[in-house]
C-alpha positions, 0 to 999 in steps of 0.5 A: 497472513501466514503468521495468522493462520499458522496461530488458528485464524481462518482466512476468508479470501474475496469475500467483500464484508457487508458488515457486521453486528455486536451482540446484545451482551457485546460477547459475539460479532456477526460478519456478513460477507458477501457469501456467508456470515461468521461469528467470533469473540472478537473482529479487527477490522482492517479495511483501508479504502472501505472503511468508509463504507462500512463505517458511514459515521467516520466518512467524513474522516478519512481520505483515500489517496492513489500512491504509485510504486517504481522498480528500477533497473540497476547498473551492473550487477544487482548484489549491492542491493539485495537486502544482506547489503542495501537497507530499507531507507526513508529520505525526508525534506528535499527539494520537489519531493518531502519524501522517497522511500525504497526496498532492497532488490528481492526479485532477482536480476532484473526485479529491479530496487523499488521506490516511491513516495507518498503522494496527499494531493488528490482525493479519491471519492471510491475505490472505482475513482482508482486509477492503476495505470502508472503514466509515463508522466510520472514514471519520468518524474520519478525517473528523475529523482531515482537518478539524482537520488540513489548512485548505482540504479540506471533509470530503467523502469521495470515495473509499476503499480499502484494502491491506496492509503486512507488516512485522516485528517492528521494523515494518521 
């Protein structure tokens, strides 16, 4: 976002699009949004979990699946996880997870390493089905992996969140 408006774009914060309409000669795009409309050349539309809304036709296509993030603690001192010296990683095909992935420590002390996975097991019908909450439950389960998985991080969970990804039937 900060790449866009440094190049002239005009970001539009909490503004939820209606939608938007193509002109008869296909060379302007008017965008509704909940407080104002817009007119432009050209749109991107890059709405995850809303895209079915605003594209009914497609809803059919795409899913959206809840994903939860972890950030762990690390044994001792966190300078062989800042992101000079720990890479960002990707593990495929083990045994009770087919993927874990993670990011360098960012945040200092005690911001901790973050880890999660991806998760294609339940559907969300809409974004009010969300459930941000992280459980226990699942932050043990993850606890186990973080702990057989990556030497040096101590298991101590130090913050949560969860999103969502929307994706299509060959999970594109």
């Amino acid at each position: 976002l900060k790449l866009a408006e440094k190049y002239g774009a005009a970001l539009h914060r909490n503004e939820p699009v209606l939608g938007f309409e193509v002109s008869a000669g296909r060379d302007r795009v008017t965008v509704r949004t909940a407080t104002n409309e817009y007119e432009a050349e050209k749109i991107i539309v890059a709405t995850g979990p809303c895209m079915r809304k605003l594209f009914p036709e497609y809803a059919s296509s795409l899913k959206i699946f809840r994903q939860v993030l972890f950030w762990f603690d690390v044994e001792g001192s966190i300078e062989r996880y800042k992101s000079n010296r720990f890479p960002i990683f990707i593990w495929t095909g083990g045994k009770n997870i087919n993927l874990l992935y993670g990011f360098p420590a960012i945040d200092g002390q005690n911001g901790g390493v973050k880890v999660a996975t991806e998760k294609y097991e339940t559907a969300i019908d809409t974004l009010d089905d969300v459930i941000h909450k992280v459980s226990a439950t699942e932050i043990e389960q993850m606890q186990k992996h973080v702990l057989r998985l990556i030497p040096g991080l101590s298991g101590k969970c130090v913050k949560t969140a969860s999103c969502v990804y929307t994706v299509t039937p060959d999970s594109r």
